[in-house]
C-alpha positions as CSV (number, residue, x, y, z in Angstrom):
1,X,-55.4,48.8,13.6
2,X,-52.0,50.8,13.9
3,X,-51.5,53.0,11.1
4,X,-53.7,51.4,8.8
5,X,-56.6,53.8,10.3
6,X,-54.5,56.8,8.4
7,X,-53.9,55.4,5.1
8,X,-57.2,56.2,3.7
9,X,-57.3,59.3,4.7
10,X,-54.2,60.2,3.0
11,X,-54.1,57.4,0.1
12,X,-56.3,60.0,-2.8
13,X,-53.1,61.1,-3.2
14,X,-51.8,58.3,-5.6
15,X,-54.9,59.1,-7.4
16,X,-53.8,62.9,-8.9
17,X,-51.7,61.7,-11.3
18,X,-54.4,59.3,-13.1
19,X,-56.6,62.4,-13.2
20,X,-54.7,65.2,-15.0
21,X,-54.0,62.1,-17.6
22,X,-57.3,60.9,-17.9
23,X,-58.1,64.1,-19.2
24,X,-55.5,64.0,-21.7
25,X,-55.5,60.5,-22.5
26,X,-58.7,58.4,-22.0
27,X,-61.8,58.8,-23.8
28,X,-64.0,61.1,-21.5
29,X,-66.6,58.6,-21.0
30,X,-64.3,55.9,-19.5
31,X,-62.2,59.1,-18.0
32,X,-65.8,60.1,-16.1
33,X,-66.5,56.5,-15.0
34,X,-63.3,55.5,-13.9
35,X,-62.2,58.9,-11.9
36,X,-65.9,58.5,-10.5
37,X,-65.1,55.1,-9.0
38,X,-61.9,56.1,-7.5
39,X,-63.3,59.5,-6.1
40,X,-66.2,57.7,-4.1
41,X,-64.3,54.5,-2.6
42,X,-61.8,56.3,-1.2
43,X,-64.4,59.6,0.0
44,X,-66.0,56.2,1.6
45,X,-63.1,54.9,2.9
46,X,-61.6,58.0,4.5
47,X,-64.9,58.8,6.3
48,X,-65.0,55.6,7.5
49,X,-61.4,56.0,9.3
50,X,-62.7,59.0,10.2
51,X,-65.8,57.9,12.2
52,X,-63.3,54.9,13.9
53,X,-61.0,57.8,15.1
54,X,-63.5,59.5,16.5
55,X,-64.9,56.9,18.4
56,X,-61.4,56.6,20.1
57,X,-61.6,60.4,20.5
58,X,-65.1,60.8,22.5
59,X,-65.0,58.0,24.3
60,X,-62.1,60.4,26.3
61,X,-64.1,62.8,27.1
62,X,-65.8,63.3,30.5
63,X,-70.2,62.6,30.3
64,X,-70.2,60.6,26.8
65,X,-73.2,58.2,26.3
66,X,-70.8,55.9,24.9
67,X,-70.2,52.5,27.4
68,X,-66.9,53.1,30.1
69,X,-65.4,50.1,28.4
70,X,-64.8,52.1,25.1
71,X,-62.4,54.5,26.9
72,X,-60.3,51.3,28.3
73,X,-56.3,51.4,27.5
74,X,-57.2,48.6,25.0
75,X,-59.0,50.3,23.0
76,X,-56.5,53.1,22.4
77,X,-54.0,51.2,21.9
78,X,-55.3,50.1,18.7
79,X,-54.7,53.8,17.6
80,X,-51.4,55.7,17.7
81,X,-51.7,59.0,18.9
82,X,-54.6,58.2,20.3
83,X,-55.4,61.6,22.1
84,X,-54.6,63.5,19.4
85,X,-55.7,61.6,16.6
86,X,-59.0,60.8,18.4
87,X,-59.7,64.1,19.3
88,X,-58.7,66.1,15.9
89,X,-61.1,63.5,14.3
90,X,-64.5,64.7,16.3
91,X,-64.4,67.9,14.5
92,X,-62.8,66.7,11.2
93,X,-65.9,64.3,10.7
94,X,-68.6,66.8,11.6
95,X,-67.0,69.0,8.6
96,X,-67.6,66.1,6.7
97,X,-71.2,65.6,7.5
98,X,-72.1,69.3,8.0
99,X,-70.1,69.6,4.4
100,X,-72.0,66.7,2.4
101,X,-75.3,67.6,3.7
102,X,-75.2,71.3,2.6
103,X,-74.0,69.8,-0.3
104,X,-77.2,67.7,-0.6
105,X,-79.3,69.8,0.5
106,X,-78.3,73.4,-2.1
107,X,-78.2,70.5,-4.6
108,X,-81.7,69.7,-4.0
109,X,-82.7,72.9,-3.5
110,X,-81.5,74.3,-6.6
111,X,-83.1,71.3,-8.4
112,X,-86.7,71.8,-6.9
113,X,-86.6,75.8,-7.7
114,X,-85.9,75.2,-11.3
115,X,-89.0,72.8,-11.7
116,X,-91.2,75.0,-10.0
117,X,-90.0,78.0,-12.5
118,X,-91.1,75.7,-14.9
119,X,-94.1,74.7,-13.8
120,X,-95.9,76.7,-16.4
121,X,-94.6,76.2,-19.7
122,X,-95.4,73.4,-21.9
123,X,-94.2,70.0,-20.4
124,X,-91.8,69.5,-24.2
125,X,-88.8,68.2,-23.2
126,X,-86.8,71.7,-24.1
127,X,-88.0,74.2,-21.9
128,X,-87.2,78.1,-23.4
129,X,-86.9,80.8,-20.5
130,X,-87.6,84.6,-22.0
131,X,-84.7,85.5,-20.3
132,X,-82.3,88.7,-21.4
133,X,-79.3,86.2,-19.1
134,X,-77.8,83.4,-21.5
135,X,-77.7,80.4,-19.9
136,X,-78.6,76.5,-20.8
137,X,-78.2,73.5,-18.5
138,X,-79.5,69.7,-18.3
139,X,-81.8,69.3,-15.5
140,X,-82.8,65.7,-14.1
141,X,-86.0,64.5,-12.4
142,X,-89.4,65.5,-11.5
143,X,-91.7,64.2,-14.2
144,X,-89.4,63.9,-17.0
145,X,-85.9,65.1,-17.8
146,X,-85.6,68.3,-19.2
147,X,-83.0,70.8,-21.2
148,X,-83.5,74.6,-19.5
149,X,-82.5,77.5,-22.2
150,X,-82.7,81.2,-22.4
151,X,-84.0,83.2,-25.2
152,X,-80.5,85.3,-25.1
153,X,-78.2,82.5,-25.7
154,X,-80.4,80.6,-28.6
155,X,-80.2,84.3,-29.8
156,X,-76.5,83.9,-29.9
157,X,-76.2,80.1,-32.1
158,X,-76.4,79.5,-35.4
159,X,-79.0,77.1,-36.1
160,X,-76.6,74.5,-36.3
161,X,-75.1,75.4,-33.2
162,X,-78.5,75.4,-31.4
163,X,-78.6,71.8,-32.7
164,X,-75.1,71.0,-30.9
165,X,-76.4,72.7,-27.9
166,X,-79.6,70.4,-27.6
167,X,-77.3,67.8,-28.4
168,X,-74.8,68.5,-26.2
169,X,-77.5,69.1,-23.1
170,X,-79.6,65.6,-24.1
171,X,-76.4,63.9,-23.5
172,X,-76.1,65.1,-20.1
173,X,-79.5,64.0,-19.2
174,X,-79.2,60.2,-20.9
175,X,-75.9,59.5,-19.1
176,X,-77.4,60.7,-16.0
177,X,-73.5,63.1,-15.7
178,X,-75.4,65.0,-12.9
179,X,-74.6,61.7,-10.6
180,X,-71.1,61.5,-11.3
181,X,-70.7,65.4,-10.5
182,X,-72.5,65.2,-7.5
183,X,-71.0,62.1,-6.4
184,X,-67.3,63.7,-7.0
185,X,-68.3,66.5,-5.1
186,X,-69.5,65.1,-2.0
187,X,-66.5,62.8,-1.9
188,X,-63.8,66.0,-2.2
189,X,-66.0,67.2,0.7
190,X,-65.1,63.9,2.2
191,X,-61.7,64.6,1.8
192,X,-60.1,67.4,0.2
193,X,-57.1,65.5,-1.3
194,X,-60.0,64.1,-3.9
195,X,-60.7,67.8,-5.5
196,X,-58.2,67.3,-8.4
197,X,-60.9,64.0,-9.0
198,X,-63.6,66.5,-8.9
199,X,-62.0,68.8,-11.0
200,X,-60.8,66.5,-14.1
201,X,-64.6,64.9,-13.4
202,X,-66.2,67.9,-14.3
203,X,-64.5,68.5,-17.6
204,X,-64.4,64.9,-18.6
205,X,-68.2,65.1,-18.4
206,X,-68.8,68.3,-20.4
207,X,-65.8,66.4,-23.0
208,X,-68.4,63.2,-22.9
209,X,-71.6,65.1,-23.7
210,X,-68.7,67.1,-26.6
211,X,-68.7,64.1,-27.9
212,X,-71.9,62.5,-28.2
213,X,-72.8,65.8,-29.3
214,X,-70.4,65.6,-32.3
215,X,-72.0,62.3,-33.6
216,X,-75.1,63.6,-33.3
217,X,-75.1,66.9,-35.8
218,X,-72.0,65.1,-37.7
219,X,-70.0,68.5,-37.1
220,X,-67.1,68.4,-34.3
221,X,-67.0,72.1,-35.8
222,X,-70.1,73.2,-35.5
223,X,-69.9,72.0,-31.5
224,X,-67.2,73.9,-31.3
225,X,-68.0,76.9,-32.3
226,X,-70.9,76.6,-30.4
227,X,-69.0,75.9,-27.2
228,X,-66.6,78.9,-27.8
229,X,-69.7,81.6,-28.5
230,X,-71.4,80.3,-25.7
231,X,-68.6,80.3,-23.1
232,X,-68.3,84.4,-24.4
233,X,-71.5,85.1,-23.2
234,X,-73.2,82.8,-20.6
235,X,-73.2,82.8,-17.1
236,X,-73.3,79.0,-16.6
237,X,-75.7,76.6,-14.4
238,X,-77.0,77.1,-10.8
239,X,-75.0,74.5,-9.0
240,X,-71.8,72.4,-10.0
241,X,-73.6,69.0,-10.1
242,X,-76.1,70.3,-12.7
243,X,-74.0,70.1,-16.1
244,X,-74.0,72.7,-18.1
245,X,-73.3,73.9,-22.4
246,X,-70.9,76.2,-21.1
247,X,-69.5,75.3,-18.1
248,X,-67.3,73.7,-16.0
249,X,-63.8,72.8,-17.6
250,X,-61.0,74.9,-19.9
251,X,-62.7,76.0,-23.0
252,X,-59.8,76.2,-25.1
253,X,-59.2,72.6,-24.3
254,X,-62.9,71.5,-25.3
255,X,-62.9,73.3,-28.2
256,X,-59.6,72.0,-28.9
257,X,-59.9,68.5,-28.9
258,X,-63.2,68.6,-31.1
259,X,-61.0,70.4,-33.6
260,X,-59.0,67.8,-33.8
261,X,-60.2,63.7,-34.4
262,X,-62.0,61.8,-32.2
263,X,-60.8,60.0,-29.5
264,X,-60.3,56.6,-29.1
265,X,-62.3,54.2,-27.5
266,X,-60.6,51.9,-24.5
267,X,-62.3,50.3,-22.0
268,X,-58.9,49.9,-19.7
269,X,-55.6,51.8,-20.7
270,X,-52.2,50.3,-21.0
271,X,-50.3,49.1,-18.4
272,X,-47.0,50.3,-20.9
273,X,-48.3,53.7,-21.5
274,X,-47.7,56.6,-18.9
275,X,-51.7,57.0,-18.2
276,X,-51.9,53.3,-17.8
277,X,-49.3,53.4,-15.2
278,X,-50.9,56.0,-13.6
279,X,-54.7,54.4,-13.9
280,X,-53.0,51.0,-12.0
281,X,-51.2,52.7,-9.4
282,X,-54.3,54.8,-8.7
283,X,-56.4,51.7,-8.7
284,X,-53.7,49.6,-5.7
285,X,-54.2,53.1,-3.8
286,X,-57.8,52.7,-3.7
287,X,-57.6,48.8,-3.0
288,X,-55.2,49.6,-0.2
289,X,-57.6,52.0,1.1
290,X,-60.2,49.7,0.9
291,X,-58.4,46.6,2.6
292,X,-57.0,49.3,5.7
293,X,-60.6,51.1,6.3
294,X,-62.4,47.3,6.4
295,X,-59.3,45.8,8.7
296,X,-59.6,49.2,10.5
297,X,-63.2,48.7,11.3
298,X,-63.3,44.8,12.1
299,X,-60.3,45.4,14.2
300,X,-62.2,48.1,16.2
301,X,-65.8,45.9,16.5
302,X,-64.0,43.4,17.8
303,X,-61.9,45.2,20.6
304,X,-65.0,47.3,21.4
305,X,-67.3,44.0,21.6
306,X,-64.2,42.7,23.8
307,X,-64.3,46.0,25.8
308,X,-68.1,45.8,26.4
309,X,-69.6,45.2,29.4
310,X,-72.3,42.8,29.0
């Protein structure tokens, strides 16, 4: 393996300049797919390296279940710095999993809780909290999808703006965003070199719904204004994977960009433009990730097979 085992772990780094420009640059819905992609094969890759590092690491220590022939000089030869590598990895992947799975688990949580507050109002698709704390948000599953909305905030819209911000929270639930936000969040867990993906992620998928929004009142305005008044007062959603009207992602910027003309559609950006440049070098980092974590781990089944007693 050699030091192919440590690329992936440090690789997301040729991935931050593609995501302050995809903000900038890219429409937010290929922005949201494509920083998505990169996020999650290289969270996958890095944990992968991880878990063949620490395979090197326990098999050192003294009253592991793991076969003798695992701890052989062969075997950590095929990792430099093995002892230190292999033993700085045990703890580094139980982060990982400990990490993700609270991750999973408040996510889930959160999610469950806000069906059962909703259990008895009228199964409509918007569901209106008497609430005095402004707040809306998009929430997925259970038996259908559903947009959660205080009293106090539609208190706050114009009725134009209240028709942005059904808009706005319908488009969250039809691209399913709160897969792409949780998904981005579990790999910057993964590997914290990812959270500038998780980051630009977030407010490319509030810029997404922005837009969709716009074409469905006809009035980038009138989404704006709604953004900015509810940004003033509301508290925004329960978790980050559950998008919300008013959160995550600069304001200003939203409110911003649907002040001025809509952006333009690309599936793939320009190779000659700076965020093309960036998109393609981002892109070889994650299929040099890729290539080192699958080497990585046929290299290492083969010299454990080789190293097993049979």
């Amino acid at each position: 393996m050699g030091v192919f085992v440590f690329l992936p772990l440090v690789l997301p780094l040729t991935a931050w300049p593609v995501a302050r420009l995809a903000e900038q640059r890219l429409h937010p819905r290929t922005a949201t797919r494509l920083l998505t992609g990169l996020a999650v094969v290289m969270g996958v890759c890095s944990t992968v390296c991880l878990g063949l590092l620490m395979v090197v690491g326990t098999a050192q220590l003294p009253g592991n279940p793991l076969p003798d022939g695992w701890s052989d000089p062969e075997v950590r030869e095929a990792v430099p710095y093995d002892e230190v590598a292999g033993k700085l990895a045990i703890p580094a992947l139980l982060a990982v999993l400990l990490t993700c799975g609270r991750s999973l688990w408040r996510h889930g949580r959160v999610r469950r809780r806000a069906h059962r507050a909703l259990a008895g109002l009228p199964g409509t698709e918007v569901a209106v909290l008497p609430d005095e704390v402004p707040y809306a948000y998009a929430l997925p599953g259970g038996r259908r999808d559903r947009v959660v909305v205080t009293t106090a905030l539609l208190s706050c819209l114009e009725p134009a703006e209240r028709r942005a911000l059904f808009a706005h929270e319908r488009a969250h639930l039809a691209a399913r965003h709160h897969r792409f936000l949780l998904a981005v969040q579990l790999a910057a867990r993964a590997n914290p070199f990812l959270r500038p993906l998780r980051t630009a992620v977030s407010y490319t998928a509030e810029r997404w719904a922005d837009e969709e929004a716009a074409q469905a009142v006809g009035s980038r305005r009138a989404v704006a204004c709604a953004i900015g008044k509810a940004a003033l007062v509301s508290r925004g959603t329960p978790v980050p994977t559950l998008a919300g009207f008013a959160a995550p992602g600069p304001v200003p910027r939203r409110v911003a960009a649907l002040l001025g003309p809509p952006p333009a559609m690309r599936s793939w950006p320009s190779v000659f433009t700076s965020v093309g440049l960036a998109a393609w070098g981002a892109a070889a980092g994650t299929a040099v990730s890729a290539l080192s974590s699958a080497n990585s781990a046929v290299t290492m089944v083969l010299i454990l097979h080789a190293a097993t007693p049979l």
